[in-house]
C-alpha positions as CSV (number, residue, x, y, z in Angstrom):
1,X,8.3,58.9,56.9
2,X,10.2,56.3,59.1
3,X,8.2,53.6,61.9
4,X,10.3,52.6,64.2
5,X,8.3,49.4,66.3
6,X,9.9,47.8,69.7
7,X,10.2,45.4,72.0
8,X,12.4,44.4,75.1
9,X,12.1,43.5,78.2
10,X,12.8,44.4,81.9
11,X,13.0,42.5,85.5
12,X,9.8,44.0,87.0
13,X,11.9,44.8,89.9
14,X,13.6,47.4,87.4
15,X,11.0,49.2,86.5
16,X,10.7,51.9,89.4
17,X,14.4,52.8,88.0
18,X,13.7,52.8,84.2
19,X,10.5,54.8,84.2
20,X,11.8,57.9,85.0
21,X,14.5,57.2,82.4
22,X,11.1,56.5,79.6
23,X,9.4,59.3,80.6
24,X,12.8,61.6,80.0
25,X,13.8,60.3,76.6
26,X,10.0,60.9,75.5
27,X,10.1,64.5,77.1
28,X,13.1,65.5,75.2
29,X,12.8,63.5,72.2
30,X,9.2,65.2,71.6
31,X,11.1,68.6,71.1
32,X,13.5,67.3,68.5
33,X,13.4,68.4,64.5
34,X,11.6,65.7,62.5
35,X,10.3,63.8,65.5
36,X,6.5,62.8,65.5
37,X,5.6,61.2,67.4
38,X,7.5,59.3,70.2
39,X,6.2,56.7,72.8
40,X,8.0,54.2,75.1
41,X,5.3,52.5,77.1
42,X,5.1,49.7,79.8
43,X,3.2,47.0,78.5
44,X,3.3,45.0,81.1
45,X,4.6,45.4,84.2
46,X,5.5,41.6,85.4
47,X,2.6,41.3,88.0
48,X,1.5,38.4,86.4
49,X,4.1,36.8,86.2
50,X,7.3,36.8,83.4
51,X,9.0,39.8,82.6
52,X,7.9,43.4,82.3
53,X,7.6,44.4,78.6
54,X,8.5,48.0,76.9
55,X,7.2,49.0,74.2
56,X,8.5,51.4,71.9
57,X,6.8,53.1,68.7
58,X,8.3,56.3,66.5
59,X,7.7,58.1,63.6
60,X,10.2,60.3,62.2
61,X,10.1,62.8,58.9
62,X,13.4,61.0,58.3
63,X,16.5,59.2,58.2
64,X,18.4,62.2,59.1
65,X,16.5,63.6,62.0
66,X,16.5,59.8,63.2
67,X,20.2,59.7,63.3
68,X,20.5,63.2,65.1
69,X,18.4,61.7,67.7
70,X,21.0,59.0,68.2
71,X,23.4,61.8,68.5
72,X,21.7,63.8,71.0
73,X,22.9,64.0,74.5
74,X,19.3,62.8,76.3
75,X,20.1,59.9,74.5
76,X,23.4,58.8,75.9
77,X,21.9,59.7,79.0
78,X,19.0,57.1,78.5
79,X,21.6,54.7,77.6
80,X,23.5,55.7,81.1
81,X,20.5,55.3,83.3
82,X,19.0,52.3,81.2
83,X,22.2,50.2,81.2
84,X,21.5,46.3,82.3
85,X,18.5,47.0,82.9
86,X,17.1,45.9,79.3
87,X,17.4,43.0,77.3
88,X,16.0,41.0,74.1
89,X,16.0,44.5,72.2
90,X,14.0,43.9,69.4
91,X,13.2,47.2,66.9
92,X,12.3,47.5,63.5
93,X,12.4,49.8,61.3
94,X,9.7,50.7,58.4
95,X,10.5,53.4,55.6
96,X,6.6,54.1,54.7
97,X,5.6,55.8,51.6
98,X,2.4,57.4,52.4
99,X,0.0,57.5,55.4
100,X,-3.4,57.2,55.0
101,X,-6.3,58.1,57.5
102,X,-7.9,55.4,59.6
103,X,-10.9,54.5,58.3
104,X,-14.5,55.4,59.6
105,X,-16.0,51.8,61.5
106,X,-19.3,53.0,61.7
């Protein structure tokens, strides 16, 4: 399984434009083969001040069906709609070898 963990960071004044672009890449990323999970999530929305921050957070079955999703058309559409608008990208990617449940804290 593959983590993918990000960060970047928006204008606030930006953010009614890239929302609907989040919430469309997660949409039709969640029906892609090998996908797992799939979150891009407003953080902070720059109210208090500073930027606004995205956060991003995958898990994939692997390398290949990560690279499809490059591929796919929704996207270069993301990219189309998202362009500017983003900056200090910063994503990681894990290769895990085995999840484990949580465990109990009671």
């Amino acid at each position: 399984m593959l983590i993918v963990i990000g960060r970047a960071e928006a204008d606030p004044a930006d953010l009614a434009a890239v929302r609907p672009a989040l919430n469309a890449m997660m949409q039709a990323t969640w029906a892609e083969s090998g996908c797992i999970s799939y979150s891009l999530t407003v953080e902070q929305d720059g109210t208090q001040g500073g930027p606004a921050v995205i956060a991003i957070c995958e898990r994939w079955a692997d390398m290949e069906s990560l690279m499809a999703h490059f591929r796919a058309p929704h996207m270069a559409d993301f990219n189309r709609q998202i362009a500017g608008r983003l900056r200090g990208l910063d994503v990681r990617l894990y290769e895990v070898a085995r999840e484990l449940p949580f465990p109990s804290l009671s």
